[in-house]
C-alpha positions as CSV (number, residue, x, y, z in Angstrom):
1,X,114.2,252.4,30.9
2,X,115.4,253.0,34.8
3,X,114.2,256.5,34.6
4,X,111.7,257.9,36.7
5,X,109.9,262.0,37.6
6,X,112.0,263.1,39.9
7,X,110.4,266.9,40.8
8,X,113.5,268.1,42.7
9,X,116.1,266.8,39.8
10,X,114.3,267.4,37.0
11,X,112.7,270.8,37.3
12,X,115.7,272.3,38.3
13,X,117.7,274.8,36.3
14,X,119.9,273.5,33.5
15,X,118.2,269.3,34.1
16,X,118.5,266.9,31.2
17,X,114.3,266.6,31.4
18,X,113.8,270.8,30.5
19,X,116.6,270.6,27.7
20,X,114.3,267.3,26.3
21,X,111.2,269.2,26.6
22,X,112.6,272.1,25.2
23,X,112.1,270.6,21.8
24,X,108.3,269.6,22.2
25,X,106.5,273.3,23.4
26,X,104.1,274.6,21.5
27,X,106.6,277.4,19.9
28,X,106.8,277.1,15.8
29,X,110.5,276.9,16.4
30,X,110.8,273.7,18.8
31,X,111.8,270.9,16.8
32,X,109.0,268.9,17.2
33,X,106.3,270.8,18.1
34,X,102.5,270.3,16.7
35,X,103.8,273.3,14.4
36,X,106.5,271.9,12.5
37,X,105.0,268.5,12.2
38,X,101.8,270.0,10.5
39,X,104.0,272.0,8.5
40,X,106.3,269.0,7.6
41,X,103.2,266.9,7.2
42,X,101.7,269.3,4.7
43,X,105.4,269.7,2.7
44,X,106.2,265.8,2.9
45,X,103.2,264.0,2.9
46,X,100.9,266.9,1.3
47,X,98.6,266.3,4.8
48,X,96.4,269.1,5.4
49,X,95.8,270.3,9.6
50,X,93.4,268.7,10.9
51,X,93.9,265.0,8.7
52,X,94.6,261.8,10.6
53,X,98.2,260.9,11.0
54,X,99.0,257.1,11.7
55,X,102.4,255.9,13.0
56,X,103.9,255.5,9.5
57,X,103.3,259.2,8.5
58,X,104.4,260.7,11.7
59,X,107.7,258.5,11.4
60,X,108.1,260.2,7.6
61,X,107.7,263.2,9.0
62,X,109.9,262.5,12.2
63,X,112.6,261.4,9.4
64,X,112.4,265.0,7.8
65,X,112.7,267.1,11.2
66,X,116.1,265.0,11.8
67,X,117.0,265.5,8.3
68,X,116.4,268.9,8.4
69,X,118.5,269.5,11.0
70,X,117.5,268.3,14.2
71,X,119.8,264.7,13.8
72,X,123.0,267.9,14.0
73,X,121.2,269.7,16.8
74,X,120.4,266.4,19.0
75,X,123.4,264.5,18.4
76,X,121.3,261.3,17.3
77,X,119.8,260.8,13.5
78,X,116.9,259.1,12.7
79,X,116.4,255.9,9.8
80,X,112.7,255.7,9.2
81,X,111.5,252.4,7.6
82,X,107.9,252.8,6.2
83,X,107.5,250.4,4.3
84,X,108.9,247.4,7.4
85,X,112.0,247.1,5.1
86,X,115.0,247.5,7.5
87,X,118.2,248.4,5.4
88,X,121.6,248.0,6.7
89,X,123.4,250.5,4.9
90,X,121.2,253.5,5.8
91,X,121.5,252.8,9.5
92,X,125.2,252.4,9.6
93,X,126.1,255.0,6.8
94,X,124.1,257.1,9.7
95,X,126.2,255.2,12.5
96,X,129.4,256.7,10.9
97,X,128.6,260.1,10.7
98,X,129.1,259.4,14.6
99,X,126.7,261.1,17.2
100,X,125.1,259.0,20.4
101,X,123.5,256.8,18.1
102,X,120.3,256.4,15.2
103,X,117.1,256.0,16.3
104,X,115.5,253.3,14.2
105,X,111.3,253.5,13.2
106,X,109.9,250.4,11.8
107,X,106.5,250.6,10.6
108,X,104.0,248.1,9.6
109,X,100.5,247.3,9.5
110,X,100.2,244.1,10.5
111,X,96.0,243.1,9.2
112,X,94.1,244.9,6.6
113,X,91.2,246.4,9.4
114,X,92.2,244.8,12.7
115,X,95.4,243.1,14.8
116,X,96.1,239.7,13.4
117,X,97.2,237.5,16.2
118,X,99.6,235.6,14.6
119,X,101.9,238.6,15.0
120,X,101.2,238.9,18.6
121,X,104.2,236.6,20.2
122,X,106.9,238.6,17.6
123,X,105.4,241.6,18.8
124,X,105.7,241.1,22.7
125,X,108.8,239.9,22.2
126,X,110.4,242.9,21.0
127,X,109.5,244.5,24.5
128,X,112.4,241.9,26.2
129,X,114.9,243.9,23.4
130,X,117.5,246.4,25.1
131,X,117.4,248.1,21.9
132,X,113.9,248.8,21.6
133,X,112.5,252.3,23.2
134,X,108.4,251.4,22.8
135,X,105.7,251.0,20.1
136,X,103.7,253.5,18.8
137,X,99.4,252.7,18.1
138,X,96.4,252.8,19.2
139,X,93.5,250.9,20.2
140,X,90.4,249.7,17.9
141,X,89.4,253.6,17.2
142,X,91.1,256.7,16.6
143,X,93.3,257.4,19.7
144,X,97.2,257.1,19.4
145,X,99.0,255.4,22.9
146,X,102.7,255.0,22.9
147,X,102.7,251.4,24.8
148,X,106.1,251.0,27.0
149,X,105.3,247.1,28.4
150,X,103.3,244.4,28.2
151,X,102.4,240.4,28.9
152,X,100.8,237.6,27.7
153,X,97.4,239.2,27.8
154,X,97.5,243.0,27.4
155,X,99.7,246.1,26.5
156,X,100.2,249.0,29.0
157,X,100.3,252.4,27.3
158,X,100.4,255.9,27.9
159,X,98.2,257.8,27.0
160,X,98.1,261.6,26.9
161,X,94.6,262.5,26.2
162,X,93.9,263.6,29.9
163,X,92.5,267.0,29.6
164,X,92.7,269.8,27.5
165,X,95.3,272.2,28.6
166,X,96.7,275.6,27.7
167,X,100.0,275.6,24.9
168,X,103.2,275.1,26.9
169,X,105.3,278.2,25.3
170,X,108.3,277.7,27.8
171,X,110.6,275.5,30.2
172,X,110.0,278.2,32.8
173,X,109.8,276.0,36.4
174,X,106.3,277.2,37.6
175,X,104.8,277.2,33.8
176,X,106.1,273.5,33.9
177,X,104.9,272.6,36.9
178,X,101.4,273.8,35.8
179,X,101.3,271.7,32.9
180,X,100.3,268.0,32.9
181,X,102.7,266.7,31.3
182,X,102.7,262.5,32.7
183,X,100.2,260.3,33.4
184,X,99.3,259.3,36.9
185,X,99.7,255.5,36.1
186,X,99.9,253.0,32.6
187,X,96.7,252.1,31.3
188,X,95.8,248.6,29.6
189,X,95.1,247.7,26.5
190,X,93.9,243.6,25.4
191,X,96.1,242.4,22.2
192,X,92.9,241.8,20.2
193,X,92.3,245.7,20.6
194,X,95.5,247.2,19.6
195,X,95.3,248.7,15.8
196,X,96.8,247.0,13.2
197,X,99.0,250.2,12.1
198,X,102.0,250.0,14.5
199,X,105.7,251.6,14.4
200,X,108.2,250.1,16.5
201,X,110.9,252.3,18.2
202,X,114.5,251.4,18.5
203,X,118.0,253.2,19.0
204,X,121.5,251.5,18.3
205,X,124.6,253.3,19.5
206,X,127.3,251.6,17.0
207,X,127.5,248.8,14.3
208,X,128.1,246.1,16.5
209,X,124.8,247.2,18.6
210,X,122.6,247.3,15.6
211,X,123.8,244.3,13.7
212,X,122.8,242.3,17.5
213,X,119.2,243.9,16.5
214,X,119.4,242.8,13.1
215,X,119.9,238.9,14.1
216,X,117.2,239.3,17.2
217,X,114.8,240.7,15.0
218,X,114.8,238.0,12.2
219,X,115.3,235.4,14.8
220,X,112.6,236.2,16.2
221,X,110.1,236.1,12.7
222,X,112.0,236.5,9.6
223,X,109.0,237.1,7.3
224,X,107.8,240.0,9.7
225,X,110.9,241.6,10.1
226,X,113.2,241.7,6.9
227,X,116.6,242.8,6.7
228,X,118.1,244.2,3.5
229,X,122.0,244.8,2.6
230,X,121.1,248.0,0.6
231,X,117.5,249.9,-0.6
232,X,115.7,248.1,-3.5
233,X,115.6,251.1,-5.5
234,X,115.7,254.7,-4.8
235,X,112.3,256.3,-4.1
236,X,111.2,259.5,-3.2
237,X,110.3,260.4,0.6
238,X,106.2,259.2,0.5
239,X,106.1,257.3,-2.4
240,X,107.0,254.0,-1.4
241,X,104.5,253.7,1.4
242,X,100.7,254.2,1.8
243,X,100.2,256.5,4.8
244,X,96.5,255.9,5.1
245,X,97.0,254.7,7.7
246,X,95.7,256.9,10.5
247,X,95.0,258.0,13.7
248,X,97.0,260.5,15.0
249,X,95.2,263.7,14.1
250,X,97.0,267.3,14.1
């Protein structure tokens, strides 16, 4: 969370910040570029190019790019929870395969059209959670933000529909530096706007780590966030959820 663009560290040869964003150019072969997700999307989730993805479906598909072999490649797996059911023994069957850690995706979609603001103070306080990386939405229409903070009375997202721009194709330094690639500033978002389809990002390093999550999370609204020993029954990747749930368009 202390992180900040630092031009001289970060685009310099060999930095931590190219290796990251060697994984999102627009190449078929970076692991998460527009490319693989469409073609995950359509395998997975049978989602044609150009359909809406909401946060629910791009977390299936997130799931299948780590399972696939990006979780080995990484050193971090992925537990995807589309349905809002968080169950132990997936994330620490994951924890024990060892690695830095398991990113965790919670999704829900918390009103049938709109926000309902009796989820707002479980919501915020997830923000105060050392675990938890950000939460992916969008407001009242079809635009995805990826909000990092917030307060009593609005979210502050980022949101990277600045400009159409040319494909990034490599971490070369002046192609980089070319690219717009952050947002001058966090932009604002009121409660009552924020879609009702969110996914909630968290990573947990060990078992002790996640299992603190565990008793934050239903301490802080039990109904909302549920915690199962082991799955309910085995499903396949897809079924269990509806994914309608959309806004995220590749």
């Amino acid at each position: 969370r202390d992180w900040r663009y630092s031009e001289e560290r970060d685009l310099s040869v060999g930095s931590v910040y190219l290796e990251i964003l060697s994984h999102f150019l627009d190449v078929p072969t970076a692991t998460f570029s527009v490319q693989s997700l469409v073609e995950l999307g359509e395998q997975v989730l049978h989602k044609q190019a150009g359909t809406w993805f909401g946060p629910s479906s791009a977390a299936l598909v997130a799931q299948e790019i780590f399972d696939k072999g990006a979780a080995d490649k990484l050193g971090v797996s992925c537990a995807t929870f589309a349905d809002g059911l968080i169950v132990r023994s997936v994330v620490l069957d994951k924890l024990k395969k060892g690695g830095e850690g398991v990113i965790v995706l919670w999704c829900r979609k918390l009103g049938p059209e709109d926000f309902n603001m009796i989820y707002k103070d479980a919501i915020q306080k997830l923000f105060a959670l050392p675990q938890f990386q950000g939460l992916a939405s969008g407001g009242p229409t079809t635009a995805a933000y990826f909000f990092v903070a917030c307060n009593d009375a609005e979210l502050f997202y980022l949101d990277p529909h600045v400009h159409t721009q040319p494909a990034l194709t490599s971490t070369e330094i002046e192609e980089v530096k070319q690219s717009y690639l952050h947002t001058p500033r966090p932009l604002r978002l009121q409660w009552n706007s924020l879609n009702a389809s969110v996914c909630g990002a968290f990573l947990v390093r060990s078992a002790e780590d996640f299992e603190k999550l565990c008793e934050d999370l239903t301490a802080t609204d039990d109904t909302l966030f549920e915690i199962l020993d082991r799955p309910l029954e085995l499903q396949a990747l897809g079924e269990a959820v509806d994914t309608d749930d959309g806004f995220t368009m590749l």
